[in-house]
C-alpha positions as CSV (number, residue, x, y, z in Angstrom):
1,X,99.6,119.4,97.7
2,X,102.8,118.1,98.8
3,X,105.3,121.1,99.9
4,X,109.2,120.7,98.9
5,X,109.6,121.8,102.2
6,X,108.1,118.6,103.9
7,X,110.3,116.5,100.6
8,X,113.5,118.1,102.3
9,X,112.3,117.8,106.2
10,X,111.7,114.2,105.4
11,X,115.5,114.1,103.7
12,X,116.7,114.8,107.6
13,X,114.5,112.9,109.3
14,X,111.0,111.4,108.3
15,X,110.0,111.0,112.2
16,X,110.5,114.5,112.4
17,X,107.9,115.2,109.6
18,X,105.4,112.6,110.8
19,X,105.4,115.0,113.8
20,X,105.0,117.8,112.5
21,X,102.6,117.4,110.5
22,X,99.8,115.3,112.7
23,X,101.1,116.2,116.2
24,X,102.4,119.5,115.9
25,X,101.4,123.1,114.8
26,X,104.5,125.4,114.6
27,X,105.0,124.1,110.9
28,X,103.3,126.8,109.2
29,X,105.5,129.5,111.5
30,X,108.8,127.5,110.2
31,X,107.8,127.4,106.9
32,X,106.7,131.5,106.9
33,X,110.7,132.3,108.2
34,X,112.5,130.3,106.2
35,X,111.0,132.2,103.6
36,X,110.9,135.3,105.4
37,X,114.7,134.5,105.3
38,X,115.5,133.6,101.6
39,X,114.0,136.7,100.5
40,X,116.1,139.1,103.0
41,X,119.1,137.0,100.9
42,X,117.8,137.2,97.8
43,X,116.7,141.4,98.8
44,X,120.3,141.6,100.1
45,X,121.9,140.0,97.0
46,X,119.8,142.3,94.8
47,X,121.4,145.9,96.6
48,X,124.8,144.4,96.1
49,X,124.0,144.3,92.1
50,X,122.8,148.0,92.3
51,X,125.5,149.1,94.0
52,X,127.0,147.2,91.7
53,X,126.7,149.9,89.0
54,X,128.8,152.7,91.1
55,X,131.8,150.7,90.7
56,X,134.7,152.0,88.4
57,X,137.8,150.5,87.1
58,X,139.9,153.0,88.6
59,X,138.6,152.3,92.5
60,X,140.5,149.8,94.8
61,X,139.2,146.6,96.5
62,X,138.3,148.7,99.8
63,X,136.7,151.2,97.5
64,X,134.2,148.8,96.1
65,X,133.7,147.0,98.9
66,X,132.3,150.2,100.8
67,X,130.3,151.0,97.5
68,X,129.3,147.7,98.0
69,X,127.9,147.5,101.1
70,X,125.9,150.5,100.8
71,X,122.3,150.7,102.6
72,X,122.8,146.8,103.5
73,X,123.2,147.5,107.3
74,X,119.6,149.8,107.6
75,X,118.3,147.5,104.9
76,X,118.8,144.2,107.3
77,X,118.1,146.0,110.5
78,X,114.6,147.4,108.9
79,X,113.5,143.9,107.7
80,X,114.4,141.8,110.7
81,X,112.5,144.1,112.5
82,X,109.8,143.6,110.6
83,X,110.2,139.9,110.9
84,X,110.3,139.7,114.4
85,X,107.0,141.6,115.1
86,X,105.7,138.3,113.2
87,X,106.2,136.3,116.1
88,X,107.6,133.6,114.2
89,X,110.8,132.6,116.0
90,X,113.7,134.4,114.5
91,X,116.3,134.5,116.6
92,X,119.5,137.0,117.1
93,X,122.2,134.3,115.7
94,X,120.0,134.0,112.6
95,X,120.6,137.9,112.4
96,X,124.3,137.6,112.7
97,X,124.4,134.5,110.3
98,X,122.8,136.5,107.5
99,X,125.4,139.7,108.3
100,X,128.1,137.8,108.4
101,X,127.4,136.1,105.3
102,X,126.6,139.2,103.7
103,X,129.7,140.8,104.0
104,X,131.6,137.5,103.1
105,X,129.7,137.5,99.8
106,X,130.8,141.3,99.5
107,X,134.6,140.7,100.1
108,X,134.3,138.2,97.6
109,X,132.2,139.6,95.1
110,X,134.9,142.7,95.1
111,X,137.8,141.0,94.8
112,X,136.1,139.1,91.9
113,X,134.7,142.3,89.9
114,X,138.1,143.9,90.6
115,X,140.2,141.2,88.8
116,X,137.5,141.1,85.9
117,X,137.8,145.1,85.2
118,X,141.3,144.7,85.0
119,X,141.3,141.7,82.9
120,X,138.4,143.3,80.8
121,X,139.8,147.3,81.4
122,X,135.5,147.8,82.2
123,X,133.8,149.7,84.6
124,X,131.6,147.2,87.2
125,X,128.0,148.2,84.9
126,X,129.8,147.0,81.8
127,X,130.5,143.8,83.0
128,X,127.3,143.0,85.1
129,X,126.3,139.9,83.2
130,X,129.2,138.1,84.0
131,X,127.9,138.2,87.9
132,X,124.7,138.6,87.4
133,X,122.7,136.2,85.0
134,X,119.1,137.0,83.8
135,X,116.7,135.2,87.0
136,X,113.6,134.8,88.6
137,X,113.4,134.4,92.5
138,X,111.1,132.9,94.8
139,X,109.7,131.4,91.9
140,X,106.4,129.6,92.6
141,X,105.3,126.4,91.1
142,X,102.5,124.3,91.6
143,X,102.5,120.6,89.3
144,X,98.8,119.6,90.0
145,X,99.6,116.0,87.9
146,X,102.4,115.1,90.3
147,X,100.3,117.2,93.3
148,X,103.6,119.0,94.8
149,X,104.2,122.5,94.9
150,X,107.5,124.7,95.8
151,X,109.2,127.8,96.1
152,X,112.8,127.6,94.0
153,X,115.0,129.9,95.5
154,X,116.3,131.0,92.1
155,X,116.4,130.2,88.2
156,X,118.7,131.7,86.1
157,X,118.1,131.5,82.3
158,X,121.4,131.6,80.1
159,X,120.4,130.8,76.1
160,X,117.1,130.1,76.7
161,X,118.1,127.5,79.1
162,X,116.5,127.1,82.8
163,X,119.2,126.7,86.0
164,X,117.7,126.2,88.9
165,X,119.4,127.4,92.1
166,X,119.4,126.6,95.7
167,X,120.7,129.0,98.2
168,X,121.8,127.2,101.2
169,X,123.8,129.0,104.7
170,X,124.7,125.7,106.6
171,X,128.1,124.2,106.0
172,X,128.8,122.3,102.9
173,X,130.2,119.0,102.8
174,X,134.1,118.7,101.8
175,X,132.9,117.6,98.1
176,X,130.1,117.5,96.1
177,X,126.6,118.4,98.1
178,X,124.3,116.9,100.8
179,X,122.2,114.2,99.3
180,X,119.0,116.4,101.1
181,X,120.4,119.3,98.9
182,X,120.2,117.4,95.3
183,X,117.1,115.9,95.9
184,X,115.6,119.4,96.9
185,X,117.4,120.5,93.6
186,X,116.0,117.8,91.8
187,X,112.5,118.7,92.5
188,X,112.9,122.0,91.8
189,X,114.2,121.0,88.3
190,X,111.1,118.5,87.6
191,X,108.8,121.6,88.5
192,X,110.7,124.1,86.2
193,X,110.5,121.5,83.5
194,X,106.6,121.6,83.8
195,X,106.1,124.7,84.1
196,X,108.1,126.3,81.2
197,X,108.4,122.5,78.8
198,X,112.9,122.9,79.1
199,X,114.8,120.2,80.1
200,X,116.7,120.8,82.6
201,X,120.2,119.3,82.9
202,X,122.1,120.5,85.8
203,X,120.9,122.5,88.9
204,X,123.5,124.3,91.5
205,X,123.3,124.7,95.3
206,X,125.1,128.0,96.3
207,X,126.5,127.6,100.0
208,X,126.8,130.8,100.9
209,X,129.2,130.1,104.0
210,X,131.8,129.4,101.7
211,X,130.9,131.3,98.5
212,X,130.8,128.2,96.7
213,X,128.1,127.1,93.7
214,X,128.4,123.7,93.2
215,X,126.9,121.6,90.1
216,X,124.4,119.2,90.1
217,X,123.8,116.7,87.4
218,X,119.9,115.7,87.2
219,X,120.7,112.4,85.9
220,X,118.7,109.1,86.0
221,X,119.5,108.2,89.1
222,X,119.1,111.2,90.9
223,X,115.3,111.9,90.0
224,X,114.7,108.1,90.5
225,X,115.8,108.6,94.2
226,X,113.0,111.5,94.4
227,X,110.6,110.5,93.2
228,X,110.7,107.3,95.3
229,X,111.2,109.5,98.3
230,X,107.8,111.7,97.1
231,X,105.9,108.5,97.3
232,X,107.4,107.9,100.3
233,X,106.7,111.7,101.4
234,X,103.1,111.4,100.4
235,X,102.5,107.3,102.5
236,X,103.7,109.9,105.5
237,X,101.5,112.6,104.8
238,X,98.1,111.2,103.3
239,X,98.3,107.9,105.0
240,X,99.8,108.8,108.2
241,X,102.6,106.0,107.8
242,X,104.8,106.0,110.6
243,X,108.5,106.1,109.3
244,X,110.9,103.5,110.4
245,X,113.9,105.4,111.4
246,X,117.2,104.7,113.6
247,X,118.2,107.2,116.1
248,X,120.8,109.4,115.6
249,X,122.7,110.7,118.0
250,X,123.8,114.2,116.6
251,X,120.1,115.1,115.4
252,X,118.0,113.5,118.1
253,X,119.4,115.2,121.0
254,X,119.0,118.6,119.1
255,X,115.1,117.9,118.1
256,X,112.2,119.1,119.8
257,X,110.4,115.8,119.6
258,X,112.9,113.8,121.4
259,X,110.7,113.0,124.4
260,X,107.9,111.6,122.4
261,X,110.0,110.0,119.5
262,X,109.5,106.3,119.0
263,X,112.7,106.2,116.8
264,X,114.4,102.8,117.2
C-alpha cells in the first residue's frame, strides 16, 4: 500500500523518494522516528491536559505554568532514552526542538486558560473543552480501494463532525500553509472520510513553532492536486518511474543522495 509518508517525501522532492525506496534502506528507520516523535508530542500534549485539572482561578500565570509543566522534564528524558536505544538516528537538537516547543506551548496555553477563567470566573477543569476537543491520535487508516494507508496525527470530533489535524515543528510560511502540508491534510481527510462515511470540510495543520492552527479548506481543487500526485506517487513506486526534477539549490546540497542524483 502506498504510505502518506512517501505522498509527503514525494511533495519535497520525488528524486529523493525514487531513492529511497529502490536504492536505499534507512526508510523504514525514518519512518519508525518520525513516529517515535509525534507520539512523545502528542504524550507530552496529553500531561499538559492533566495537569490541566490542578489549575484554579485564583493561581497566577507563573503558577499555572509550573502546574503545567509538571512531570514533562523526567517524562521526555525517559522516552528519548528509550528512543535512542532504537538505533534509529535521533539526534540531540531533535531533543531540544521538542523541549523548547514544549514549554512554548505551555507559556501559551497558560496565558490562554488564564484569560478564559477570568472571562468565564472557572477553575482550569471547568473549562477543559474549550482547549481540549474530543480526539483520536495516531489514528490508523488503511483505504484498500484507493491502496494507501496513513497515520493522522490527530482527529478531533466536534458535533459529530471529523477534523483532521496535522502537527507540524518546522517553520510555517508567512500565510496560509506549505502546499506539502495541505496535500498531506488532504489525504488524511479522504482516509477519515472512508473510514467513518463524514465528509470532511476543512482540516488544520498546527505549527507548533509558532503556536499557530491554521485552516484548510478540502475543496475541489485541493483533492484534485492529490490525487494526481498519488498516481504520480504510485508510477514512482510500482513502476520505478524516474521523476523529472530540477535541482535545487537549498535542498540538494542538504540531501544525502546528492552524489548519485541525476536531478537536472
Amino acid at each position: 500500500m502506498i504510505k502518506v509518508s512517501s505522498i509527503k517525501q514525494y511533495m519535497y522532492c520525488p528524486m529523493k523518494l525514487y531513492h529511497q525506496i529502490h536504492i536505499d534502506s534507512s526508510e523504514n528507520n525514518n519512518y519508525q522516528l518520525s513516529n517515535e516523535l509525534k507520539k512523545l508530542k502528542i504524550d507530552i500534549q496529553d500531561l499538559i491536559k492533566k495537569n490541566m485539572r490542578k489549575v484554579k482561578k485564583d493561581m497566577t500565570l507563573i503558577e499555572i505554568e509550573s502546574v503545567l509543566s509538571q512531570n514533562i522534564d523526567p517524562y521526555i528524558k525517559n522516552t528519548t532514552d528509550t528512543i535512542k536505544s532504537m538505533n534509529i538516528g535521533l539526534e540531540n537538537k531533535q531533543i531540544n526542538n521538542i523541549i523548547d516547543n514544549a514549554y512554548f506551548n505551555i507559556k501559551i496555553t497558560s496565558l490562554k486558560i488564564k484569560q478564559t477563567m477570568t472571562i468565564h470566573d472557572r477553575h482550569a477543569y471547568e473549562i477543559m473543552d474549550m482547549f481540549f476537543p474530543n480526539c483520536m491520535y495516531s489514528f490508523l487508516i488503511k483505504d484498500k480501494s484507493m491502496d494507501v494507508i496513513g497515520i493522522c496525527d490527530k482527529i478531533e470530533i466536534v458535533d459529530g463532525k471529523y477534523y483532521p489535524i496535522l502537527l507540524k515543528s518546522g517553520n510555517p510560511p508567512l500565510k496560509g500553509v506549505w502546499d506539502q502540508d495541505a496535500i498531506e491534510l488532504a489525504s488524511h481527510a479522504i482516509l477519515i472520510e472512508e473510514e467513518f462515511g463524514n465528509d470532511v470540510y476543512v482540516g488544520f495543520v498546527d505549527y507548533e513553532k509558532i503556536n499557530d492552527r491554521r485552516p484548510v479548506v478540502m475543496d475541489v481543487e485541493l483533492r484534485k492536486n492529490y490525487f494526481d500526485i498519488l498516481r504520480e506517487v504510485k508510477e514512482v513506486i510500482d513502476n520505478k518511474k524516474m521523476p523529472d526534477v530540477k535541482k535545487n539549490p537549498k535542498k540538494c546540497e542538504k540531501c544525502d543522495y546528492a552524489d548519485i542524483c541525476v536531478c537536472d
